[in-house]
N, C-alpha and C positions, 0 to 999 in steps of 0.2 A: 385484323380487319376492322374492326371495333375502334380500335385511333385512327384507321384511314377516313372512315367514314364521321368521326368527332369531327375530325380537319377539317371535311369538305364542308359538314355543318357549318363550322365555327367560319371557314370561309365566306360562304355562301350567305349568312348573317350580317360579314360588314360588308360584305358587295352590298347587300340589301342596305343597310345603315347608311353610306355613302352616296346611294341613290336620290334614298329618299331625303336626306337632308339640302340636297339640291335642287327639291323639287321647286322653294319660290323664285330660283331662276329662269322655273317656265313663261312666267310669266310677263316678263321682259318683251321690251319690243325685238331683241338681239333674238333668232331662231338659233344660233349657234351659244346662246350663252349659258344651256343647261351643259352641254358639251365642256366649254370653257370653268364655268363652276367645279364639275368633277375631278376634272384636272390639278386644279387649283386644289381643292381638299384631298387629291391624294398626296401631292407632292410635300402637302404640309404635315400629311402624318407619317409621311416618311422619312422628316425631317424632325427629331426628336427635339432641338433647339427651339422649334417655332410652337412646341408644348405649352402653352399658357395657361389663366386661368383669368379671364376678367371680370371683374366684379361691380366695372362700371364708374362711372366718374373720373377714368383714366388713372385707374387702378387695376393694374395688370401685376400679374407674378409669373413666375415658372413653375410649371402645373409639379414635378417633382421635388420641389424648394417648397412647397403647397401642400402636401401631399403628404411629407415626408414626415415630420413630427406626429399627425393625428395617425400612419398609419403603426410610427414603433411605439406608440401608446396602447394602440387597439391589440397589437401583437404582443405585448408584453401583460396586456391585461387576457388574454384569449392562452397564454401560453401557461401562464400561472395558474388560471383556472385548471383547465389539463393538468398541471401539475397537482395541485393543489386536491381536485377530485380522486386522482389515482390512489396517490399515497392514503388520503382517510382512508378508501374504499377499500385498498387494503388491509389496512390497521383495525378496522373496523371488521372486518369481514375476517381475518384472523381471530379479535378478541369473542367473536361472537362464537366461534368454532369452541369456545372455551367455557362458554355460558348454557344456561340451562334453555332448553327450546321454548318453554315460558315465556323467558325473557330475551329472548331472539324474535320471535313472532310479531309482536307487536311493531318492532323495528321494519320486520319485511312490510308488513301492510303499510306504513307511513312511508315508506319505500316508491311502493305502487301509487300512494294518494301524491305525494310530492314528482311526479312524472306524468300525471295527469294535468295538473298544475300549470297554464302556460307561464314562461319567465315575467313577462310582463305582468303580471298579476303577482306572483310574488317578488318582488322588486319593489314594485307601490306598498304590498303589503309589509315589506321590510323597513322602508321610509319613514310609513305610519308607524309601525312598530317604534323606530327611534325618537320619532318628533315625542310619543308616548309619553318615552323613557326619558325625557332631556326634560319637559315639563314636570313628572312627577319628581322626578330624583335631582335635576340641573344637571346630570352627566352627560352628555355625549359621545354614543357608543363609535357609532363611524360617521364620519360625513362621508355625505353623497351631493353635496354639491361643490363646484369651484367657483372661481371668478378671475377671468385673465389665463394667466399661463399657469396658476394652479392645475395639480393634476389630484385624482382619488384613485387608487389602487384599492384596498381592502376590500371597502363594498361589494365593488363591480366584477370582483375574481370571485369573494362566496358568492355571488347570487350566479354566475355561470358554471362554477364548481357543482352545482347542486345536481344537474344531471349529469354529467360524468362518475359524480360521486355514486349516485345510486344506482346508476350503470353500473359501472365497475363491482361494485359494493354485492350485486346479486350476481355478478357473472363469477367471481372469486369464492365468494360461497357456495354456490352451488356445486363447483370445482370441488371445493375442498369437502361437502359433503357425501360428494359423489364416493370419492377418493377416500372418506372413512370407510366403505362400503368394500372393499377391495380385499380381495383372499391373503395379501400379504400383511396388512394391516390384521385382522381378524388373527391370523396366528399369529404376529406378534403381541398381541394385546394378551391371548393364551397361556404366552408364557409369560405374565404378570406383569411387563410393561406399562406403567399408565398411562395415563392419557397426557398428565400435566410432566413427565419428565423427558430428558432429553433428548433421548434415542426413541422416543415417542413422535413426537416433533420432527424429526428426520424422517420416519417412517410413514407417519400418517399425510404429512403437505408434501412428499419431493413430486408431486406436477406441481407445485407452486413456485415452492425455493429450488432443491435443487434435482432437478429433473433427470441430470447425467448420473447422479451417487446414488441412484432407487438402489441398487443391487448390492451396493458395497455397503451403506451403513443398514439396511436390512439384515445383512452377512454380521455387521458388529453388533447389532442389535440382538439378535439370536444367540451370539455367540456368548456375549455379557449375561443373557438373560441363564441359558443354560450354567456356565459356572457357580 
């Protein structure tokens, strides 16, 4: 019911959009020429060929030839972020399951302060940051600018990595803290198991790793520890 009703939305919005972009044909002396306008803009956007993009001084492109470059850029920078935030989040949120709560603590808080943080604000502050670094030392950590058909990957993926990351980063933890809490965990640990060995690791993360083998390497675990 929920996507019938999106549809009619989304419908209902370029009726509207198509309307109204033909409104300064009201004002023609032609009374049929807001009529004739409509016609004319739909037939054109139903004709994907006649997709253009002009930029004036008879300078026209094809809006998907236009299009096309700035959007596998944006996508390839949005996809590696995603990427890019997961994997720390996990790696991080694993190591810290291994650390003292001390020194886990301080990380959540900067966690919270960095999600607070709009990206725009750090992103300038990252800039600043480099322009800093490149004056005191002459290195050049990342560029963040191009010119032409240069492109920048690094920057533009950590600075959108950053929430994903601390997303992920507290949702995996919390997970895995929950999950030391657990009655199979607690007897294994009883029968001497630590924490840093391997049948440890199996016992104490499988909702993380592997969620189908809870019962079988719990069973080898028990079973190595008792011999």
């Amino acid at each position: 019911m929920r996507a019938v009703s999106f549809v009619g939305y989304l419908f209902v919005g370029l009726v509207g959009l198509v309307m109204i972009s033909c409104v300064p044909s009201l004002f023609m002396p032609d009374s049929s020429g807001y009529f004739r306008a409509v016609a004319v803009l739909v037939e054109q956007i139903l004709d994907p060929s006649r997709w253009v993009y002009d930029q004036g001084y008879g300078r026209v492109y094809p809006l998907f030839d236009y299009l096309a470059p700035a959007m596998s850029y944006s996508m390839a920078i949005l996809f590696g972020a995603l990427l890019t935030g997961f994997i720390g989040g996990l790696l991080f949120a694993v190591v810290s399951c291994l650390l003292p709560n001390k020194v886990v603590f301080p990380f959540k808080r900067l966690g919270y302060l960095l999600e607070s943080i709009p990206d725009v604000i750090l992103a300038f502050g990252i800039q600043l940051f480099v322009v800093f670094f490149y004056k005191q030392f002459g290195f050049l950590l990342f560029r963040f600018s191009s010119v032409g058909q240069e492109e920048i990957y690094v920057l533009p993926i950590l600075i959108l990595a950053i929430l994903p990351f601390v997303t992920f980063y507290r949702i995996v933890l919390s997970t895995l803290e929950e999950e030391q809490q657990k009655d199979y965990v607690l007897l294994a640990k009883s029968k001497g198991i630590g924490g840093y060995s391997i049948p440890s690791c199996l016992t104490e993360y499988p909702a993380i790793c592997f969620p189908a083998y809870k019962s079988h390497y719990l069973g080898y675990a028990l079973s190595t520890a008792s011999d």
